[in-house]
N, C-alpha and C positions, 0 to 999 in steps of 0.2 A: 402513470402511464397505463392504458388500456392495453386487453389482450389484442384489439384491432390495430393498435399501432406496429404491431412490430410482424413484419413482411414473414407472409409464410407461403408454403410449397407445398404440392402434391410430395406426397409419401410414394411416390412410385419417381418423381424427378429426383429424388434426394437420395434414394436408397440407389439409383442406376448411378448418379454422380459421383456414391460413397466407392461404388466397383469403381467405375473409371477411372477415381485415381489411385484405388489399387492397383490396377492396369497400370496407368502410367509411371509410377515409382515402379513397379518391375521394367518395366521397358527401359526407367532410366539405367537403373543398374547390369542391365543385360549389353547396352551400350556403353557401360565404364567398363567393364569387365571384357568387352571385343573390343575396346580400343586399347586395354591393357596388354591381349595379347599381339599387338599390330606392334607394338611398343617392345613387349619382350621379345616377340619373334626377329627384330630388326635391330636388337643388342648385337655390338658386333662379337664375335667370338673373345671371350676370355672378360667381356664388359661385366657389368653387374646390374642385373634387373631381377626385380621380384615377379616371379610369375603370379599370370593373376587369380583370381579368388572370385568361384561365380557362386552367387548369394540369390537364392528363390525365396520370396514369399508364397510357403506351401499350403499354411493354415493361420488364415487373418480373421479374428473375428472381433464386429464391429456392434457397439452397442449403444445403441441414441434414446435419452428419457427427452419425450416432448408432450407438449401441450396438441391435441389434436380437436377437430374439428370435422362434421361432415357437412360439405358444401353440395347443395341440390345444383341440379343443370338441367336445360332444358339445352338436349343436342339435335341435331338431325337423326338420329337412331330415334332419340323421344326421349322421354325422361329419366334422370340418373345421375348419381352421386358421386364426390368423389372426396376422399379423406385427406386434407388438407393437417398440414405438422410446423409448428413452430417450435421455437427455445421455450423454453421454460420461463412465465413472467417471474420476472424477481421479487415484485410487489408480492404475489401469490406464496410466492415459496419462504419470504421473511414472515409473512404473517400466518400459513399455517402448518409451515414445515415443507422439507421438499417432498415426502411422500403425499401430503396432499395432494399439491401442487400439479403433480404430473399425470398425465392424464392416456399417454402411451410408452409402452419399453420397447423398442424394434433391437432384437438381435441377429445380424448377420453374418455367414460363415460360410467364406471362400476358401475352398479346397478343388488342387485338381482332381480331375477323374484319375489318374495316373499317376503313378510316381513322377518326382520331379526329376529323373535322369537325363533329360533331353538337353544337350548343351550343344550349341552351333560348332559345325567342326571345322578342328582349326586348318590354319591356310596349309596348303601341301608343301608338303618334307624339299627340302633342294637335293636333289640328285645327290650321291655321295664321287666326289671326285676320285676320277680315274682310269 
């Protein structure tokens, strides 16, 4: 198997994809964690429910060895390149080792600007009877 068989991506579609589903697994868990408190808040009095547990992804870092490649382009702006990233062939990396082999290390590191204190607040208190 050649290096041209195996489908590769702009280095800028792959590293925006690797955020987005950084993004999305928080999103997921920010919607378990408000359904759980939809869930605790509506425990009737004296029931048993666990309150819930809200979980941030505050410092993710993401590390990709690939094979890379610069791909010329002729655009409407004019001429210009764009650094195209594959897996790693496995032919390449059996026969001369995987440091050969690799030809890019991209590491990236998702941190908010902020502390992660920000939590959606919860639904309003019920009146106290009386």
């Amino acid at each position: 198997m050649t290096d041209n068989a195996q489908p590769s991506a702009a280095l800028g579609v792959l590293l925006a994809n690797a955020v987005d589903g950084v993004v999305q697994a928080q999103a997921q868990l920010d919607r378990d964690a408000l359904g759980r408190v939809s869930l605790y808040m509506d425990t009737p009095e004296g029931g048993v429910a666990l309150p819930p547990l809200w979980y941030t992804l505050s410092d993710v870092a993401i590390e990709l060895e690939l094979a890379a490649s610069v791909t010329r382009m002729d655009t409407a702006a004019g001429p210009g390149s764009r650094l195209d990233a594959r897996l790693l062939n496995p032919t390449a990396v059996s026969l001369f080792g995987h440091a050969a082999a690799s030809g890019l290390k991209v590491s990236l590191r998702l941190a908010p600007r902020e502390a992660a204190t920000a939590v959606p607040p919860l639904p309003p208190a019920l009146p106290a009877p009386g």
